[in-house]
C-alpha positions in Angstrom: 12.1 -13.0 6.9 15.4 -10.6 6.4 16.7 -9.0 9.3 14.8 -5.6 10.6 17.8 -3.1 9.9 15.7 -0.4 12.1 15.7 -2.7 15.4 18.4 -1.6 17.8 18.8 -5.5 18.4 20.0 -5.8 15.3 22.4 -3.6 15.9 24.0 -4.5 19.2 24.0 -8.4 17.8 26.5 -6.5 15.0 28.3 -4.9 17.2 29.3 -7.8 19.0 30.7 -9.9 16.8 32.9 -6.9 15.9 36.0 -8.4 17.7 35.3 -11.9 15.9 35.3 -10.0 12.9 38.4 -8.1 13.6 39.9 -11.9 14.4 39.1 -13.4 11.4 40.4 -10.3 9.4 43.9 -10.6 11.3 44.2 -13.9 10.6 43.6 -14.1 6.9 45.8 -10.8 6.5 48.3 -12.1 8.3 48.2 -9.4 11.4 48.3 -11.7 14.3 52.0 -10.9 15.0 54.7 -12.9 16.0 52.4 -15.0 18.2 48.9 -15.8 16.7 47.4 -18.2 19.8 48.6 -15.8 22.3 47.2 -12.8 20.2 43.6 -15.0 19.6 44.0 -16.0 23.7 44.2 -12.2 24.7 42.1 -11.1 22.3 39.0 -13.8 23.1 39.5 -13.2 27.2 39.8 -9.8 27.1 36.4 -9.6 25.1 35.1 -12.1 27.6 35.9 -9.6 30.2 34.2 -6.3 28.4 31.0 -8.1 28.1 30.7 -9.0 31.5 31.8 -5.1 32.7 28.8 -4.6 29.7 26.0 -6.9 30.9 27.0 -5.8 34.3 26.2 -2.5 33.8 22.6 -3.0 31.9 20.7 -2.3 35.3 22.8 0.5 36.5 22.4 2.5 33.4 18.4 1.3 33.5 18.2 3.0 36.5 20.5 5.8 36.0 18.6 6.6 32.3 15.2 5.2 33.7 14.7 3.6 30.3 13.5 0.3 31.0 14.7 -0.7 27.1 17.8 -1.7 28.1 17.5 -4.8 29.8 16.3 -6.0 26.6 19.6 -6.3 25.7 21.2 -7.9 28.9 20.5 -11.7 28.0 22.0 -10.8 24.5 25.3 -9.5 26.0 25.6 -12.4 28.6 25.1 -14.8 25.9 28.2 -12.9 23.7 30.3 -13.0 26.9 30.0 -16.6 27.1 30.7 -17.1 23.5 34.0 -15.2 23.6 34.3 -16.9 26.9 34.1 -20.9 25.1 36.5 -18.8 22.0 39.1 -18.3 24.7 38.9 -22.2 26.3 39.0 -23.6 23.4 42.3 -21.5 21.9 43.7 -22.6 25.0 42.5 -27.0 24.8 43.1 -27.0 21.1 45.4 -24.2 19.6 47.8 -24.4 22.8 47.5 -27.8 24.6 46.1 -29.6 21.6 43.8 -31.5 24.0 45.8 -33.2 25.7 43.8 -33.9 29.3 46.9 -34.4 31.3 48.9 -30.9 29.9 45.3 -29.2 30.9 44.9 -30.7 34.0 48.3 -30.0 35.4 48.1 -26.5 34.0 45.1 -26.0 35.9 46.6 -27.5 39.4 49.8 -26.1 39.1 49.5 -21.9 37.2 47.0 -20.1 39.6 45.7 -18.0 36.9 44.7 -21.0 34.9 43.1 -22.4 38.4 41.0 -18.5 38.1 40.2 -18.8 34.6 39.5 -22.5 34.9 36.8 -21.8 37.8 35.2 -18.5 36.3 34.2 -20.6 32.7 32.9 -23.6 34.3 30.8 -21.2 36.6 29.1 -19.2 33.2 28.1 -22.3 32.0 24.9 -22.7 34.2 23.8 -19.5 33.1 23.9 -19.5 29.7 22.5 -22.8 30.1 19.7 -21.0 32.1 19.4 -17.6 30.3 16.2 -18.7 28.5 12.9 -17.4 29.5 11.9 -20.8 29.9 14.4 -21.6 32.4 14.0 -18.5 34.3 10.1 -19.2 34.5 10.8 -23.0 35.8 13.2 -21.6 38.4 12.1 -19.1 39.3 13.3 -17.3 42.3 16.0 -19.6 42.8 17.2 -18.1 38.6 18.0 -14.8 40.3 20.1 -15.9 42.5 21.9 -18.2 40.2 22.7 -15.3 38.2 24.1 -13.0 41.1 26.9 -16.0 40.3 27.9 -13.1 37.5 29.6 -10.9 40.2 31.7 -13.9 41.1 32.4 -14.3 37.8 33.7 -10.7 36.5 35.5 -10.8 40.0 37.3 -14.4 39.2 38.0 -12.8 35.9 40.0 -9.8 36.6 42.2 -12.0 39.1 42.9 -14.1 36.2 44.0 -11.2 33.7 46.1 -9.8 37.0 47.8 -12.3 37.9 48.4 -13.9 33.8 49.8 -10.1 33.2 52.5 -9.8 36.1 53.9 -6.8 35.3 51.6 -3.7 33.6 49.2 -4.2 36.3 47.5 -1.3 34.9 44.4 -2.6 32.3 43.2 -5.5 34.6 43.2 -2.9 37.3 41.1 -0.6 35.6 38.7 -3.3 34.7 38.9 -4.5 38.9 37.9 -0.5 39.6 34.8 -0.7 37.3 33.9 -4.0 38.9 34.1 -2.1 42.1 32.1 0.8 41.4 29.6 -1.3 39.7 28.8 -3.4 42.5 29.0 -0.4 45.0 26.0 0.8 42.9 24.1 -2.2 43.4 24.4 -2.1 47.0 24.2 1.5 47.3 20.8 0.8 45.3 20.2 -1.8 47.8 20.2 0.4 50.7 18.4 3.0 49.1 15.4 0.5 48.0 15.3 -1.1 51.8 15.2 2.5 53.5 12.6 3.3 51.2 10.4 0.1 51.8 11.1 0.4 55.8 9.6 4.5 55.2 6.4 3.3 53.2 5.3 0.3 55.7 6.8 1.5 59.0 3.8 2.3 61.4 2.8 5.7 61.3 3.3 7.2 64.7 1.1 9.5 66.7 
């Protein structure tokens, strides 16, 4: 069966692998620059980061839109981000430490961002590992919670770009100030949802 050109999946699965794409046509026209692994290293981690602001922002915009559609699309997202996610480790074991375990290891103990980076990609393994609907019916209440891990995640990731950038502060900030306002809208969301279940079942007073 060909692909359903009419389904908005189909669609948002094209869209990201745009920046592989774009990769793969830098490197066979020769527009990597000067520095091809460091291009392919910023290029793969700061996609990793956009899908996470992305998937991150699925519920907010569910709720802001009330179009419940969009979480369809949240699993597919999560799953990119961890794809661009194992692109960027592996530029860094293969293209610039050519697997060597001792280089990596020492790189991790000794360069804090590595530490960061290190620490965020081991974390996004359990949940793609877990991001099928099999997995979330077998753990059930205990998947939620898992996934709140993401938070952590996006949060370990914007330390990373800020402290591998030194300098311009000023991307990775902007992506820490969208992490920020995205999580004050779950909890503002939070409150909002607890006030309104301590209205409906509080005992009515005479």
């Amino acid at each position: 069966m060909g692909a359903d050109l009419r389904s908005p999946k189909f669609w948002v699965f094209g869209i990201c692998l745009l920046p592989l794409a774009r990769l793969i046509y830098l490197g066979g026209s020769g527009g990597l620059g000067a520095n091809p692994i460091e291009f392919i290293t910023r290029s793969t981690g700061t996609w990793t980061l956009v899908g996470l602001m992305v998937t991150l922002s699925v519920t907010p915009l569910r709720r802001l839109s009330g179009r419940a559609e969009f979480v369809r699309y949240r699993r597919m997202l999560g799953l990119f981000s961890f794809f661009y996610a194992c692109l960027h480790f592996v530029t860094y074991i293969w293209l610039d430490q050519f697997f060597d375990p001792a280089a990596i290891a020492r790189d991790i103990v000794k360069r804090p961002f590595i530490t960061v980076g290190f620490t965020a990609f081991v974390l996004l393994v359990p949940l793609a590992a877990t991001s099928t609907p099999a997995m979330m019916r077998r753990l059930g209440r205990r998947w939620q919670q898992l996934h709140r891990l993401v938070y952590a995640i996006a949060l370990l990731g914007v330390v990373h770009y800020l402290w591998l950038v030194k300098k311009d502060l000023t991307t990775p900030l902007i992506y820490g100030g969208v992490l920020v306002l995205l999580l004050a809208l779950r909890l503002q969301w939070g409150v909002i949802l607890l006030q309104a279940a301590r209205t409906r079942f509080a005992p009515a007073r005479y």
